[in-house]
C-alpha positions in Angstrom: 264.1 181.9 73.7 262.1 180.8 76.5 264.2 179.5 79.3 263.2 178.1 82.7 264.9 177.8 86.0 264.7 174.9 88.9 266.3 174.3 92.3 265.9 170.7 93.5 267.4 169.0 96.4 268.9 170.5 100.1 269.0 174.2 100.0 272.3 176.2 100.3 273.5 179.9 100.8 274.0 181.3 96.9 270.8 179.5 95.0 269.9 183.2 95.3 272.9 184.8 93.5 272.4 181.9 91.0 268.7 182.8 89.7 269.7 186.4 89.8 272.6 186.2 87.1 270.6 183.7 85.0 267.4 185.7 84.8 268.8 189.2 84.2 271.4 187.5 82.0 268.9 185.6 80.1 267.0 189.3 80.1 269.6 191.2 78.4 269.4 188.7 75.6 266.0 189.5 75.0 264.7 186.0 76.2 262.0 184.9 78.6 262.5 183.8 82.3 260.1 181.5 84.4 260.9 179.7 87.4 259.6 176.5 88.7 258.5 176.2 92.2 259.7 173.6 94.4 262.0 171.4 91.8 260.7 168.3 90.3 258.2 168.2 92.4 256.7 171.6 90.8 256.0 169.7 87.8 254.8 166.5 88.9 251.6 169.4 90.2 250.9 170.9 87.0 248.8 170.5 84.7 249.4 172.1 81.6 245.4 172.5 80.9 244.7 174.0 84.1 245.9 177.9 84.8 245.7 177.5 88.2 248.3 174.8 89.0 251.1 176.7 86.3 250.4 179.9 88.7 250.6 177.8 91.6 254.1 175.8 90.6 255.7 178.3 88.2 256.7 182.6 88.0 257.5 184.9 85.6 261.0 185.8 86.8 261.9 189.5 85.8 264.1 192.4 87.0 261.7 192.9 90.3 261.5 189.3 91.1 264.8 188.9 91.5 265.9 192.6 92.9 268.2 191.8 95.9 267.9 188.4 96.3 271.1 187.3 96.0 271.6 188.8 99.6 269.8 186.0 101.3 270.3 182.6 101.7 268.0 179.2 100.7 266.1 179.6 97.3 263.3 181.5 96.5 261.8 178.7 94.3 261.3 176.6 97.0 262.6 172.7 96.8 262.1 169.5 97.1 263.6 165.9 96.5 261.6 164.5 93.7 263.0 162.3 90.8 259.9 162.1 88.3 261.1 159.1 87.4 260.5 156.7 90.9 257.2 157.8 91.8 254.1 155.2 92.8 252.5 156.2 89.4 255.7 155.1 87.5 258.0 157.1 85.5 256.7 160.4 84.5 259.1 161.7 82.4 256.7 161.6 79.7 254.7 164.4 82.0 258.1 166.6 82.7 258.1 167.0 78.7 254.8 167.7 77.8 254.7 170.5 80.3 257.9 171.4 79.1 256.1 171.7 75.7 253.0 173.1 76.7 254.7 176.0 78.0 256.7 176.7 75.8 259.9 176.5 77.6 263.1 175.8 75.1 265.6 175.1 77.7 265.8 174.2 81.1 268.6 175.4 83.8 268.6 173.1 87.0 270.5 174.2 90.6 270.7 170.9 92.3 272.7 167.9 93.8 273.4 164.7 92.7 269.5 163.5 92.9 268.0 166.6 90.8 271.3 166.6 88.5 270.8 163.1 87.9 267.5 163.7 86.2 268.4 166.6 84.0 270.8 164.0 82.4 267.9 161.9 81.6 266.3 164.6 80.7 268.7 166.1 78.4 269.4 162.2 77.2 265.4 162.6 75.6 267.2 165.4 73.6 265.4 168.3 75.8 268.3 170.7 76.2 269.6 171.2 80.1 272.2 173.1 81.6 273.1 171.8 85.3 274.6 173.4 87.9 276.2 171.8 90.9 275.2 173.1 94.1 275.6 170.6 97.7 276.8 171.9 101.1 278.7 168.7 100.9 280.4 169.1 97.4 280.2 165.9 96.6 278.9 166.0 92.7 281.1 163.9 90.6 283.0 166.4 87.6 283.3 169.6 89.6 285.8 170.9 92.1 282.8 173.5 94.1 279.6 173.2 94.6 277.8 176.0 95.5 277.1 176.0 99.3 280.1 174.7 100.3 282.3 177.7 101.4 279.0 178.9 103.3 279.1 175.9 105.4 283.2 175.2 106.0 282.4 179.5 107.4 279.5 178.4 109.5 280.9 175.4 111.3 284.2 177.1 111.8 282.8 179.7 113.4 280.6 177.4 115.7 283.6 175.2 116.8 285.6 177.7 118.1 282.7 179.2 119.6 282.0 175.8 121.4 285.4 175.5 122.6 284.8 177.8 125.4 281.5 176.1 126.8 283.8 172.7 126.2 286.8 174.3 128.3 284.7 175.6 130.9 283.2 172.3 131.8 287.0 170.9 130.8 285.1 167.7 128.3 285.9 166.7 125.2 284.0 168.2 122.5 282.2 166.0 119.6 281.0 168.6 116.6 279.0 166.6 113.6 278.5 167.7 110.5 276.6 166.9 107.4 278.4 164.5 104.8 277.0 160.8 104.1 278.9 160.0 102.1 281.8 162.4 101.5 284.2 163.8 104.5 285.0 166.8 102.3 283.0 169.2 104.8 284.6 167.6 107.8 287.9 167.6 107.0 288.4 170.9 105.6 286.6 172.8 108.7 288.5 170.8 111.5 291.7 171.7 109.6 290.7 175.4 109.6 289.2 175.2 113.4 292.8 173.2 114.1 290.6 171.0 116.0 292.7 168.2 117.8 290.5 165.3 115.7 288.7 164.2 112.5 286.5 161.6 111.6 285.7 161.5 108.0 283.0 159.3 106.0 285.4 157.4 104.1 287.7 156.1 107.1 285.9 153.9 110.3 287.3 155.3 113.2 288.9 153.1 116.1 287.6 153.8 119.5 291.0 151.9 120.6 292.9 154.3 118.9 291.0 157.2 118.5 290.0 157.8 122.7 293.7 157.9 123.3 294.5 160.3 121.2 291.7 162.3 122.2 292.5 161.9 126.4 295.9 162.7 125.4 294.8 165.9 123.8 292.4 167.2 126.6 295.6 166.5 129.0 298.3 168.2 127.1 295.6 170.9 126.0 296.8 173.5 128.7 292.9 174.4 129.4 292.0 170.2 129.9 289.3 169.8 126.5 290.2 168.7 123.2 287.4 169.1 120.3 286.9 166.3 117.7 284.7 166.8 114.3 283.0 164.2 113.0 280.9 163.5 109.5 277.6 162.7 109.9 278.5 159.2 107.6 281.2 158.4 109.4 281.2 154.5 111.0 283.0 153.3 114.2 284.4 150.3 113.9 282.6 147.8 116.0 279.2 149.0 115.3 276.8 148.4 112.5 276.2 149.8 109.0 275.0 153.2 109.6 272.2 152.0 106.7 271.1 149.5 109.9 270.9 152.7 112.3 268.6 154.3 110.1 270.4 155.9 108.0 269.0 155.5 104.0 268.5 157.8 101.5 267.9 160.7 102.6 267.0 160.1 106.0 269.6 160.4 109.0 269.4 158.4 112.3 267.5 159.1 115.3 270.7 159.2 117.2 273.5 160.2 115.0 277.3 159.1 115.2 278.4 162.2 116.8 276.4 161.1 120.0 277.3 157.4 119.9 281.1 158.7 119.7 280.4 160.7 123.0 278.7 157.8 124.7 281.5 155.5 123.8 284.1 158.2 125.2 282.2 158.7 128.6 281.9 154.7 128.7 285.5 154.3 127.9 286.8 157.1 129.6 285.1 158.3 132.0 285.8 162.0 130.8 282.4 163.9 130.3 281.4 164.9 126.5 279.8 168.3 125.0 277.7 167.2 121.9 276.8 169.6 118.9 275.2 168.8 115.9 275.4 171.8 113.4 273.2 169.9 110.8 270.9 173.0 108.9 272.4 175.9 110.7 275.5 174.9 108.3 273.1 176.1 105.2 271.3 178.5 106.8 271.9 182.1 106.5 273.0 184.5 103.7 275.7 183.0 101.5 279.3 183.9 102.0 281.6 185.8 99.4 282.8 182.9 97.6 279.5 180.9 97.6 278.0 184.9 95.6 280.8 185.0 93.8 280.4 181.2 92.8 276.5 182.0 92.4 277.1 184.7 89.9 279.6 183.2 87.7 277.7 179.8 87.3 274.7 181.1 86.9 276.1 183.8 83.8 278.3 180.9 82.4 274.6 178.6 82.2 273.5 181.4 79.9 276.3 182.2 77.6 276.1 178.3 76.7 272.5 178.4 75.9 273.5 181.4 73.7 276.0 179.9 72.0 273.6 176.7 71.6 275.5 174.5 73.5 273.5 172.2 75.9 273.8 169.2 77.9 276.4 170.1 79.7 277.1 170.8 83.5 278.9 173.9 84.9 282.2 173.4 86.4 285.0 174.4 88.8 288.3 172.8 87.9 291.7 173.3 89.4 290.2 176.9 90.0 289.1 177.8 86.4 285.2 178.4 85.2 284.8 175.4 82.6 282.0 172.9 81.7 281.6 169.3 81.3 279.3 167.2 79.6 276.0 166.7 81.8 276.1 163.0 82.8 279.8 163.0 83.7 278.5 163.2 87.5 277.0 159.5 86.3 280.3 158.8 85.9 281.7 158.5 89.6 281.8 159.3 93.1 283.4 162.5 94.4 284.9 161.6 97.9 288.2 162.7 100.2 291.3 161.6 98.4 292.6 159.9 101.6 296.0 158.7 101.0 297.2 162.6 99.8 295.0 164.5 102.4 294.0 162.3 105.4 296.0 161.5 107.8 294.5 157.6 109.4 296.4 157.0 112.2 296.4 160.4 113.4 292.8 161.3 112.6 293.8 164.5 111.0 294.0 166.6 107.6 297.4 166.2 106.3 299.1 168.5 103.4 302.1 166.1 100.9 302.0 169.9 99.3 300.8 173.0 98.5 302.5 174.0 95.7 300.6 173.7 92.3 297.6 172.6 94.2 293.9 173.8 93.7 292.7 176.7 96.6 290.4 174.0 98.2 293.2 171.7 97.9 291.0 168.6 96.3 
């Protein structure tokens, strides 16, 4: 067996641990390794006649390749944000499987979002076998509880909004932290509730500057030290204001001035009580990976191989309800993963709220 190995999309902190269990697992069993350099893009480059562009887009992953890697953070692939099938050319999907062929690869395992997973269910729909595996800082792919990334990134921004709160006290201002999510609140919500920030804004609720500034003045007053902090998801709309796709933010660009700033410009407006500003954006996916995001790592990427063992493809790895399972590969076509807001969100108050505990999931999704 010939297997090969992708990442596509953002990087995250545990790609690493990832590629590590699935090339010495895929070792053990006797089989071949390579790994594809900078996703879908990689092959889009090569040309299966020339030596030079396989050397340039592709390795021979082995036992030294991946020796301590899963100690650092990002992907050693490299990555990109390529779907083979939208390009000016047209679809070349027709290309992805002749140098799937040409190679000789058997089966592919692709690390991605919902973008890169979204083609290895086409893929695998041509009958090329695929096994994907979830990995978004945002954890928004449809069919799985985790994604790998995301414990990484709730540890980084809680760490840096307590941090802030002292340069936000000091100067006795309202503190506006914005992270990453389009279109899920997942990230946002589940940090502010672990900072016990006074605030948050999620993607899938508008927020009210009528009723969200006096909450927020009311907080810095009552706060004993005169600041409150508010989190915010980079997705998230104020009522009053345009589509965010209007402000510039499509695909997979974000705006010039994102929401976290026009919030803080509406407070001083409003106000008159001065703002502290922080967007985290790729310091919340920089870094080594966490525990959970290794431990996560390790146990998708062994799972990937035991199903190509036991010849059992197309399917995606999965977190549910805290157990290891899989699911067929195009159930992320299937839906949209966002913050179940009537059991977890709190829309007056602009705050994580918890109906219960008991017999819920660790993440509590």
């Amino acid at each position: 067996m010939h297997i090969g190995i992708l990442t596509g999309g953002g990087d995250v902190p545990g790609l690493n641990a990832c590629i590590r269990a699935i090339t010495l697992g895929a070792i053990d069993l006797g089989w071949q390794v390579t790994g594809f350099r900078r996703g879908w893009e990689g092959f889009l480059r090569i040309d299966p006649s020339d030596p030079e562009t396989i050397a340039h887009q592709s390795w021979t992953l082995d036992r030294e390749r991946v020796r301590g890697i899963d100690r650092t953070g990002g992907t050693i692939l490299h990555t990109s944000r390529t779907d083979p099938r939208t390009q000016e050319a047209g679809d070349r999907t027709g290309h992805v499987l002749d140098v799937l062929d040409k190679l000789g690869i058997d089966a592919m395992v692709t690390l991605g979002g919902d973008g890169t997973l979204r083609f290895s269910a086409h893929l695998s729909g041509q009958g090329f076998p695929v096994i994907s595996v979830p990995k978004t800082m945002d954890n928004d792919v449809f069919g799985t509880d985790y994604c790998i990334g995301f414990s990484t990134a709730i540890s980084r921004s809680v760490e840096a909004i307590n941090a802030l709160r002292t340069t936000t006290g000091s100067h006795e201002r309202i503190g506006i932290v914005e992270l990453f999510g389009r279109r899920s609140g997942e990230t946002a919500l589940l940090a502010g509730f672990l900072a016990q920030v006074d605030r948050t804004v999620i993607a899938e609720v508008p927020a009210d500057p009528g009723a969200l500034l006096p909450l927020l003045v009311e907080d810095r007053h009552h706060s004993g030290a005169n600041y409150a902090m508010c989190v915010i998801s980079e997705g998230a709309r104020i009522q009053g204001e345009e589509k965010n796709a209007e402000l510039g933010m499509t695909g997979t660009q974000r705006s010039d001035e994102g929401v976290g700033h026009r919030l803080a410009r509406t407070i001083e407006e409003e106000t008159g009580v001065g703002t502290v500003v922080q967007e985290l954006a790729y310091l919340m996916r920089a870094g080594e990976p966490d525990a959970m995001d290794r431990m996560v790592g390790f146990a998708f990427g062994g799972l990937a191989v035991q199903l190509l063992r036991d010849k059992n493809a197309g399917r995606m790895v999965a977190l549910k309800d805290g157990n290891y399972c899989h699911v067929p590969i195009a159930t992320l076509l299937e839906g949209s993963k966002t913050v179940d807001v009537r059991n977890l969100y709190d829309r007056e108050a602009y705050r994580a709220k918890l109906m219960r505990v008991e017999g819920m999931p660790m993440f509590l999704y």
